[in-house]
C-alpha positions in Angstrom: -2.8 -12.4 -11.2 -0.5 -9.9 -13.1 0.8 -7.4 -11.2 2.4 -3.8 -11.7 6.0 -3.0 -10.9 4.9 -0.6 -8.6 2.7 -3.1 -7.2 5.3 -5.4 -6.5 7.5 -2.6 -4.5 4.2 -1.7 -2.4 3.6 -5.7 -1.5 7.7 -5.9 -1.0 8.0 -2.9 1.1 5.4 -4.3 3.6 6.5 -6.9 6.0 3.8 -9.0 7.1 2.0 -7.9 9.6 3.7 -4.7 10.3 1.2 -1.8 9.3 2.3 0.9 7.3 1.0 4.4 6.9 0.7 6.0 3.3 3.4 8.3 4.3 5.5 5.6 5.4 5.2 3.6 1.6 5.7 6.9 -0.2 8.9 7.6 1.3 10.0 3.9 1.3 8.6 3.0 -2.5 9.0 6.8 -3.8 5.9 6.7 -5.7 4.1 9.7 -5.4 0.6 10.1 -3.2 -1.7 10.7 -6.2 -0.2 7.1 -7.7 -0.6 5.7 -4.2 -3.8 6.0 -3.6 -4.9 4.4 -7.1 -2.1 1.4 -6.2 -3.1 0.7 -2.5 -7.2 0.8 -3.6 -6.7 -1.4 -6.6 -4.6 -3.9 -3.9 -7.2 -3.3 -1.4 -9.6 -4.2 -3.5 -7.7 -7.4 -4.8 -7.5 -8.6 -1.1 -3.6 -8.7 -1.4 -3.4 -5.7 1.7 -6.1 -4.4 4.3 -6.9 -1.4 5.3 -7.3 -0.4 8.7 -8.8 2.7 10.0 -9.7 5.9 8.0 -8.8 9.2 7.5 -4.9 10.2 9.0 -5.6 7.1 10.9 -5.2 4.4 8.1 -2.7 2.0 7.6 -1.8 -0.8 5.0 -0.7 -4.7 6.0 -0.4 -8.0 4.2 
């Protein structure tokens, strides 16, 4: 499975386990929250992170 630069940053900047808000990877990756939201979906959807909660609320593991 071929995966995106920033792809690799979002996976990288998450330590196992340890759930991160949106906000959170934006400032830590600096991609912006448009880009984001496109990234953490596609990885979502690839089972590489989960998603817990919704809204404000949700935040991204491995």
């Amino acid at each position: 499975m071929q995966l995106s630069p920033d792809e690799e940053l979002i996976l990288q900047s998450l330590e196992p386990n340890q759930p991160l808000a949106k906000k959170e990877l934006a400032d830590m990756t600096g991609i912006n929250s448009s880009r984001l939201s496109r990234l953490l979906r596609k990885l979502t959807d690839r089972h590489l992170l989960t998603k817990v909660g919704a809204g404000r609320g949700t935040k991204y593991y491995r």
